[in-house]
RODO-2510 file (C-alpha; in nm, 4 decimals, decimal comma):
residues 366
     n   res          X          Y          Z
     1     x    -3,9718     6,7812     3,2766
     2     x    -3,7891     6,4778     3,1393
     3     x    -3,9862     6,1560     3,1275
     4     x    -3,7949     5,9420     3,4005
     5     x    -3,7219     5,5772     3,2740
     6     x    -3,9066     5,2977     3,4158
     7     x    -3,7389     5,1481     3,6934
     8     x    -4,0069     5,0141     3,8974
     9     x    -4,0376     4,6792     4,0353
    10     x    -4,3267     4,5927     3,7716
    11     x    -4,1072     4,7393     3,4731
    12     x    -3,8501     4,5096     3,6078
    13     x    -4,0621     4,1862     3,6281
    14     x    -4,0788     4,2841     3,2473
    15     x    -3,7644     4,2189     3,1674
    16     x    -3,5935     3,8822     3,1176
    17     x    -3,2747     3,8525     3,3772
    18     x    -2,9452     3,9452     3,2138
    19     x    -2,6554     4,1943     3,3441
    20     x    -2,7389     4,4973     3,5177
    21     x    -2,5632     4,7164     3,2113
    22     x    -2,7686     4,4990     2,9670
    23     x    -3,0678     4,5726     3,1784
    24     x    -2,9764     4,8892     3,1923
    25     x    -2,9392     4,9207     2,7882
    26     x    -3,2805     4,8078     2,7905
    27     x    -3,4638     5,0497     3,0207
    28     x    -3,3051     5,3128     2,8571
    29     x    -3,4076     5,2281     2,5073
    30     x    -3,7702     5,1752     2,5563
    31     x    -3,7620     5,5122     2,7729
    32     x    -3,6174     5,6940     2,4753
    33     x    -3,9154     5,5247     2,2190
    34     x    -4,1874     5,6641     2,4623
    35     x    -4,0324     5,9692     2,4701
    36     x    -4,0320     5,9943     2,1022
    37     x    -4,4210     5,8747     2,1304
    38     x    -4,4769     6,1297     2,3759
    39     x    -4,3793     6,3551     2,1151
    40     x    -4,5178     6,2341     1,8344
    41     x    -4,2166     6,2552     1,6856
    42     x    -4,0610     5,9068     1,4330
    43     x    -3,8365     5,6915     1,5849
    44     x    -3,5346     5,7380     1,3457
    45     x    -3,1654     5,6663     1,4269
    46     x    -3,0785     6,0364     1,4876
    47     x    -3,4172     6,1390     1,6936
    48     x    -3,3538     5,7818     1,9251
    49     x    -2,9704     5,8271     1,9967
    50     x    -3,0860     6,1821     2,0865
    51     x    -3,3183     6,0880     2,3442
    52     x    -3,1003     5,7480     2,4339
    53     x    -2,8544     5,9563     2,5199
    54     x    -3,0583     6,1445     2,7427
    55     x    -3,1871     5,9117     2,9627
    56     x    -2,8640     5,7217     2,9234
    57     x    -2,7742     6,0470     3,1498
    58     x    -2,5238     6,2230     2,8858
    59     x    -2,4708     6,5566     3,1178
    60     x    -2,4366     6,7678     2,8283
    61     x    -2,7486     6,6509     2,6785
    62     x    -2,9524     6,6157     2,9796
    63     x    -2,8644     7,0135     3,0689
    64     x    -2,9699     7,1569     2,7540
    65     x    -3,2870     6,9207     2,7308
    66     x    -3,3826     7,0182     3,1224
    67     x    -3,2859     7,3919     3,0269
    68     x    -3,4625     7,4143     2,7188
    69     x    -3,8444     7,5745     2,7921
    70     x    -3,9848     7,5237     2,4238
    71     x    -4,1180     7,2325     2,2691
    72     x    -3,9570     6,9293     2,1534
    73     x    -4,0638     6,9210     1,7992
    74     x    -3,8288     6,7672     1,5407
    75     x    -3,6902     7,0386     1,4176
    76     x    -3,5774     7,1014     1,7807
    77     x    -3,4424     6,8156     1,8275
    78     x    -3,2766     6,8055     1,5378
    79     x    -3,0931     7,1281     1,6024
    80     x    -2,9652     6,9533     1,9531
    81     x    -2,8520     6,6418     1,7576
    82     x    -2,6179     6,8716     1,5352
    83     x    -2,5065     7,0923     1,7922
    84     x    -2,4582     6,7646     2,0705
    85     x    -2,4233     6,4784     1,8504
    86     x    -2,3475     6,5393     1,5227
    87     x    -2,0497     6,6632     1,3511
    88     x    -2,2074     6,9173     1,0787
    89     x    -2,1154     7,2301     1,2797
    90     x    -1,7848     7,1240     1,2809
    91     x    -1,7277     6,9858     0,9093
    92     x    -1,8983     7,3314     0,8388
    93     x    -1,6416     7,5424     1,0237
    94     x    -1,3325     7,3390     0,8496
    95     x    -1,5114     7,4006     0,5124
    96     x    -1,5868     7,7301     0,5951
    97     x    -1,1621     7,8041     0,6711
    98     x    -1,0836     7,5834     0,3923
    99     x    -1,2688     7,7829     0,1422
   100     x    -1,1001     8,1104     0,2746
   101     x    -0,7919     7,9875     0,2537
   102     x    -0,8447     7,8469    -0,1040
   103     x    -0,9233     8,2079    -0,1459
   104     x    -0,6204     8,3669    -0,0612
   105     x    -0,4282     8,0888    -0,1848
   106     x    -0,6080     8,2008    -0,5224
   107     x    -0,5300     8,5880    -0,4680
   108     x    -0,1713     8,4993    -0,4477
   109     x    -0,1534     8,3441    -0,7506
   110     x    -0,3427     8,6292    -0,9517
   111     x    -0,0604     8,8544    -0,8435
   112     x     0,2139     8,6196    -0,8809
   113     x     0,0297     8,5694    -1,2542
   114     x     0,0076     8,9413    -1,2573
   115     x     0,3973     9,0394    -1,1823
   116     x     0,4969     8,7267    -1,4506
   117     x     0,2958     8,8712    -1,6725
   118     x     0,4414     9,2197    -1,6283
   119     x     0,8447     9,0407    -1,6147
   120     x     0,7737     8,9132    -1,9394
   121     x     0,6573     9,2167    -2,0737
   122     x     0,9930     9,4043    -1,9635
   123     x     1,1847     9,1287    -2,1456
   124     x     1,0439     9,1951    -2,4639
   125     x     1,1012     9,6087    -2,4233
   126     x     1,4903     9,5379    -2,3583
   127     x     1,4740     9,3084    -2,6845
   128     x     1,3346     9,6337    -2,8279
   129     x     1,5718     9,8660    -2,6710
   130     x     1,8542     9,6854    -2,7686
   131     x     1,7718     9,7236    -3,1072
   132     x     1,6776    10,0740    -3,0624
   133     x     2,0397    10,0918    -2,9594
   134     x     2,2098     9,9662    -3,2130
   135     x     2,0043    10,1418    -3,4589
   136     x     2,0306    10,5231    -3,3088
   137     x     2,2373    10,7297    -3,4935
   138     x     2,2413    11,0133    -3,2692
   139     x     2,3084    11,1275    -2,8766
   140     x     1,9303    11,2074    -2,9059
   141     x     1,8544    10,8802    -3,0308
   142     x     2,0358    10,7037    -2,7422
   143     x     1,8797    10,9438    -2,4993
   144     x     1,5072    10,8350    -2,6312
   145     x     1,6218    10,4970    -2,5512
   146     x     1,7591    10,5375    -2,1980
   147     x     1,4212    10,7483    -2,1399
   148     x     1,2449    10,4123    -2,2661
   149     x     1,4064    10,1790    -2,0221
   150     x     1,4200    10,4202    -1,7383
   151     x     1,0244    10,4642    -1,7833
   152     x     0,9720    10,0313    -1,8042
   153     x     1,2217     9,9714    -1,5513
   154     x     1,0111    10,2301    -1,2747
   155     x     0,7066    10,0380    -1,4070
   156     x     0,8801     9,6948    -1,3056
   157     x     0,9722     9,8319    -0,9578
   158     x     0,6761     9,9459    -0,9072
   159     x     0,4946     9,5674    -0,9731
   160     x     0,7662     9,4398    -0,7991
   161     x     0,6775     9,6929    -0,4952
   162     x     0,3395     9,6231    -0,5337
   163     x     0,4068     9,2139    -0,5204
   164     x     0,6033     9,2627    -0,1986
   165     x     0,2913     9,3959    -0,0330
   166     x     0,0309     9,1439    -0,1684
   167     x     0,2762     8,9149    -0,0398
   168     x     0,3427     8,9918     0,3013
   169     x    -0,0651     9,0421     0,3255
   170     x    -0,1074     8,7084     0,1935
   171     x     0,1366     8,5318     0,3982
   172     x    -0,0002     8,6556     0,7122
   173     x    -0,3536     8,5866     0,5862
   174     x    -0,2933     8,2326     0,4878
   175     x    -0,0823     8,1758     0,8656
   176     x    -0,3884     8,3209     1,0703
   177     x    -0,6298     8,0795     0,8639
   178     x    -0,4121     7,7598     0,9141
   179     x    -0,3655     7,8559     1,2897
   180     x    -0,7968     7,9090     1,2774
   181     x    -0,8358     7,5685     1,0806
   182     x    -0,5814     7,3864     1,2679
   183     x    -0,8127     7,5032     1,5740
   184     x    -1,1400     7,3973     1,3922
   185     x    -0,9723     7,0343     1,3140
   186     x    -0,8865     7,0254     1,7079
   187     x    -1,2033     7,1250     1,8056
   188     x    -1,3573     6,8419     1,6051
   189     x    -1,1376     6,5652     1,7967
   190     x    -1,1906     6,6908     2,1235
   191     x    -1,4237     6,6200     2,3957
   192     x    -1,6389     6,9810     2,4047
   193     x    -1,6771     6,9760     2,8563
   194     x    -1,3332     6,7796     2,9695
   195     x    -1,1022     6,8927     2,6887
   196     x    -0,9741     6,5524     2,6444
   197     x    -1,0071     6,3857     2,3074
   198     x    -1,3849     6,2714     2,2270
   199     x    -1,5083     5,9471     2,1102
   200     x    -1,4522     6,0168     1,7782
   201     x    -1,0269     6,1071     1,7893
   202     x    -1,0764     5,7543     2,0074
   203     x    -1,1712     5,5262     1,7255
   204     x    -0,9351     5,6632     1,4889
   205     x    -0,6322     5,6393     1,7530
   206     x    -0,7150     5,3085     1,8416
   207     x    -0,7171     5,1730     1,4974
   208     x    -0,4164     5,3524     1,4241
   209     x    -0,2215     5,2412     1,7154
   210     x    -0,3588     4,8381     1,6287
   211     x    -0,1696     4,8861     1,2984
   212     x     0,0950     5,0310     1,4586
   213     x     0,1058     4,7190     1,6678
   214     x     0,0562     4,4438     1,4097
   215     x     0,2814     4,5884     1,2019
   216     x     0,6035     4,6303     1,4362
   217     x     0,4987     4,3757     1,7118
   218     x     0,4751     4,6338     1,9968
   219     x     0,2485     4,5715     2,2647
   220     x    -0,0635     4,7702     2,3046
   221     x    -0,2932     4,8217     2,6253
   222     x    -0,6601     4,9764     2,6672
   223     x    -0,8137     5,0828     2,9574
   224     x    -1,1720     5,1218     2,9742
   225     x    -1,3021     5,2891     3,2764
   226     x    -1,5943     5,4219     3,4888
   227     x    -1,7063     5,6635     3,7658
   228     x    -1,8731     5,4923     3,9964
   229     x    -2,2225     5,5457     4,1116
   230     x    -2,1850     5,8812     3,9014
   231     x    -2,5834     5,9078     3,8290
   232     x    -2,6533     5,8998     4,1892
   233     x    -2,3618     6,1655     4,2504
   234     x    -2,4906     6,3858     3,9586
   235     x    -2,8839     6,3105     4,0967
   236     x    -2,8175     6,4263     4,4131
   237     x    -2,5863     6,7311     4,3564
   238     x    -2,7064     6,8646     4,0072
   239     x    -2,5481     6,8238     3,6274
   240     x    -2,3221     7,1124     3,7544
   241     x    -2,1289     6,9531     4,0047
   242     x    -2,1546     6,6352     3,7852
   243     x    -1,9633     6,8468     3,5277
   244     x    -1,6776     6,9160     3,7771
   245     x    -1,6313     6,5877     3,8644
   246     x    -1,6223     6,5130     3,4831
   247     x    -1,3245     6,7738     3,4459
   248     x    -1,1335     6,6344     3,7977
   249     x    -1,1369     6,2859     3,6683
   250     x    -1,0086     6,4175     3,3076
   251     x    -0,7888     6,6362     3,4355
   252     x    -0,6456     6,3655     3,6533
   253     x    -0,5825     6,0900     3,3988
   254     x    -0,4606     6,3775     3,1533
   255     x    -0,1798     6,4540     3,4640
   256     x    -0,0816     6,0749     3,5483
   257     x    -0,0313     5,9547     3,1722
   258     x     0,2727     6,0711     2,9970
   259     x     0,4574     6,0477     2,6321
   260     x     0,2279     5,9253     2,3308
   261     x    -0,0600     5,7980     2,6138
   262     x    -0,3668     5,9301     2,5258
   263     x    -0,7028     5,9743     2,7084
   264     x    -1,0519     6,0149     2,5380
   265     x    -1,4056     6,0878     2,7005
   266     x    -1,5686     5,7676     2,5442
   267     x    -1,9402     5,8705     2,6337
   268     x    -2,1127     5,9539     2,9347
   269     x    -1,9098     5,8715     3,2677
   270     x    -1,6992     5,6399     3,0819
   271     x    -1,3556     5,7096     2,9935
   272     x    -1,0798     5,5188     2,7856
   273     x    -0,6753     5,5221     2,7726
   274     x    -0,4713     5,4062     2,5607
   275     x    -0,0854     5,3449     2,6072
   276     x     0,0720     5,2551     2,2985
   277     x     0,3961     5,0466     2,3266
   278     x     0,3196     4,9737     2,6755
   279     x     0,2873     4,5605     2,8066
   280     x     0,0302     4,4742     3,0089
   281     x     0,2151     4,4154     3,3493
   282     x     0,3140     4,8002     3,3082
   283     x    -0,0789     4,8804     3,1656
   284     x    -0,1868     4,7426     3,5223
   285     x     0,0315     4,9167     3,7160
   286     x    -0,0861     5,2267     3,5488
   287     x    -0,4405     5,1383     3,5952
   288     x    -0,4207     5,1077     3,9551
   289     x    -0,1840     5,4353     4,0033
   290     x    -0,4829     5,6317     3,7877
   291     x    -0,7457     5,4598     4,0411
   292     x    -0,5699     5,6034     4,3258
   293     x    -0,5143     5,9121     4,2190
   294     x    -0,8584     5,9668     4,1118
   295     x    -0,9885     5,7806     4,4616
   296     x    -0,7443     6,0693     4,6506
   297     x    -0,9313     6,3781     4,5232
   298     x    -1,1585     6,5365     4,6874
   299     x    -1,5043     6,6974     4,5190
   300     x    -1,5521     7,0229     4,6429
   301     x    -1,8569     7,3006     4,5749
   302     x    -1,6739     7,5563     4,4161
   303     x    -1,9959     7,7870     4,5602
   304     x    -2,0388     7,7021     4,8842
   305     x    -1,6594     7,5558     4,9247
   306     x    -1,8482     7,2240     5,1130
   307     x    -1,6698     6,9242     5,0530
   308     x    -1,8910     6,6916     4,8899
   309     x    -1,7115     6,3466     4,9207
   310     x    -1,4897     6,1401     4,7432
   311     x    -1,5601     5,9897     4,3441
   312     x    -1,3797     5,6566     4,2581
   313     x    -1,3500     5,4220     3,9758
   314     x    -1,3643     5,0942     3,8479
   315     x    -1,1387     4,9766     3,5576
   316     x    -1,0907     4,7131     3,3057
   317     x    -0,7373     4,6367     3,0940
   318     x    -0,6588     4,4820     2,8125
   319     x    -0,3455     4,3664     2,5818
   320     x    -0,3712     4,3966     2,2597
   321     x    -0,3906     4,0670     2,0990
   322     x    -0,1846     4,0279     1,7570
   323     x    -0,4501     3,9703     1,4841
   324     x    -0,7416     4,0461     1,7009
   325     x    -0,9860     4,3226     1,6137
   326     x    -1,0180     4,6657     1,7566
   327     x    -1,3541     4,6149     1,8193
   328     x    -1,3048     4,2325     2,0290
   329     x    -0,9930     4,4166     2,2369
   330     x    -1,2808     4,6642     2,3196
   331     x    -1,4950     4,3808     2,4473
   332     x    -1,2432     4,2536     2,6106
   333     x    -1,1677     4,5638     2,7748
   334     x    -1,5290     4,6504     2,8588
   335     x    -1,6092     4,3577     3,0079
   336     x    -1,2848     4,3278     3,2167
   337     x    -1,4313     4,6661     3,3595
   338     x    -1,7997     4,5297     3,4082
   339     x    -1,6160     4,2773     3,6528
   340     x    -1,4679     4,5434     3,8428
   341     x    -1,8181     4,6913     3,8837
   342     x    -1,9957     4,3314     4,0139
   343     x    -1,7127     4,2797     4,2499
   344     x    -1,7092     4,5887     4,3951
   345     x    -1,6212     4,8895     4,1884
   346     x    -1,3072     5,0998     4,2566
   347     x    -1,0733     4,8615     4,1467
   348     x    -0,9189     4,7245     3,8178
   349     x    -0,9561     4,3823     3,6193
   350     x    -0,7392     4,2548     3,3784
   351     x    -0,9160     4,1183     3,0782
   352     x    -0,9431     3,7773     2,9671
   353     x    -0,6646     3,7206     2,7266
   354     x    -0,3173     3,9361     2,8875
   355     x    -0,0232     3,7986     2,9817
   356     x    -0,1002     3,8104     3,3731
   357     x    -0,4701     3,6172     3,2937
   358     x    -0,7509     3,7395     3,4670
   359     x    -0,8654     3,8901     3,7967
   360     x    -0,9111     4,1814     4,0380
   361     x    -0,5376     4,3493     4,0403
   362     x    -0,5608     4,4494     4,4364
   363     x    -0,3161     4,6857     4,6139
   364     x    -0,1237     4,4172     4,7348
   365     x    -0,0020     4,2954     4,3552
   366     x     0,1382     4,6156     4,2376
***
């Protein structure tokens, strides 16, 4: 079994006060060193974010760690970093495609090369034959010739014939492997459990959308937001129900955003939305309406069809600010969302810096 982090009242008199998700941080990280002691195993980056991760409560880690019944050398836990973590698999798949269709990109040319080749070849025999024409001083003469270009123009058919085929094969070849590398590349951006795009499609789409901004003065909102009490709901239920709710709140945010908005699994229970062109009055509005929506579902055993209660969230917004940096409107947006979580949780907080200034956006506003 998995080495529970220390959460005891002594552990606690350990630490100095701060916020609950910097205390949090904290717990976590010296839980994921011991369990690297444990193990015997070095504390490098890829080994630690492994194990962070896990105790951090990552339900796709924490299911194939609790499911796995060998032991946790490094070699094992490297192999869980690639598959989980890393992006190897993936940038070996694209390659992989890539090279094949390289390949038949290459075939195609050989017999493109090949019936050139051939064309040429023709051109010069008609040179020929024309002279052979004007030379022959006899029907039987002319009759060698015709017998000459009947023979090289079946050849040139034939190539021709021949081309047609490598052709079509080639075509339909190259389609199927940009449809299977166009799949690969998708794969790669998307979040493996909610099918929504994963944390890595998220930092490129935010930067792009902040240029986007800055350069045609559009406004830009991010939310950031978070099932609440999620560990104690996956805890007490199992990482499979824990999964479902995963895929209901996904699902849900994927069904109430429209047009260019795009939703990304950011890590763990934490989920982020971005709605490009979009001020922040509107950003709040849409904030709330995904709270409520999420807040109306109900999670249900799919086994034993028993209702298991309902899952809500807390949420924090924030306006892009011309000039700032993706990683401050982040900040912003994250800690907009930690005070939604101290006041109460299922609600939404508009970050310091938006047009409408800051505090809990209530029913009543919106």
């Amino acid at each position: 079994m998995a080495k529970p982090v220390d959460t005891t009242e002594e552990s606690k008199k350990k630490l100095p006060a701060m916020p609950e998700s910097i205390e949090r941080a904290q717990q976590v990280a010296i839980a994921a060193l011991e369990r690297l002691e444990n193990l015997h195993l070095k504390p490098v980056p890829h080994l630690y974010e492994l194990w962070y991760r896990y105790y951090e409560g990552d339900p796709e880690i924490v299911r194939a760690v609790d499911n796995y019944q060998g032991t946790f050398d490094e070699n094992t836990c490297l192999k869980m970093y690639k598959r989980y973590l890393g992006s190897t698999a993936r940038d070996e798949a694209v390659r992989k495609v890539s090279d094949q269709v390289q390949m038949a990109i290459t075939e195609l040319a050989q017999a493109l090369g090949t019936v050139k080749s051939a064309t040429s070849e023709y051109g010069e025999n008609l040179d020929e034959v024309t002279e052979k024409i004007q030379q022959a001083e006899s029907l039987e003469d002319l009759g060698d010739v015709v017998s000459i270009i009947i023979a090289d123009t079946k050849k040139m058919v034939e190539k021709n014939q021949q081309l047609e085929g490598q052709l079509e094969t080639s075509v339909e070849q190259v389609s199927e492997l940009k449809k299977n590398l166009d799949n690969v590349r998708k794969e790669a951006l998307t979040d493996g459990l909610t099918g929504v795009a994963n944390r890595k499609a998220f930092d490129k789409n935010i930067s792009d959308l902040v240029e986007e901004s800055l350069q045609n003065q559009t406004p830009l909102v991010l939310m950031m937001l978070d099932i609440d009490f999620f560990k104690k709901f996956n805890d007490a239920y199992g990482h499979q129900i824990g999964d479902q709710v995963l895929k209901l709140v996904a699902r849900t945010l994927v069904e109430n955003v429209k047009g260019r908005d795009i939703v990304a699994r950011y890590g763990g229970e934490e989920f982020a939305v971005l709605l490009p062109e979009t001020p922040a009055a509107a950003g709040l509005k849409v904030a709330d309406m995904l709270r409520r929506s999420v807040e109306s579902k109900e999670v249900v055993n799919k086994t034993s069809n028993e209702a298991l209660g309902r899952i809500t969230l807390s949420l924090g917004v924030a306006e892009y600010i011309q000039g700032e940096g993706v990683s401050d409107m982040i900040e912003r947006a994250d800690a907009a969302l930690y005070v939604s979580k101290k006041t109460g949780r299922n609600r939404v907080t508009a970050a310091e810096g938006t047009n409408l200034g800051e505090g809990v956006i209530n029913d009543s506003r919106l």
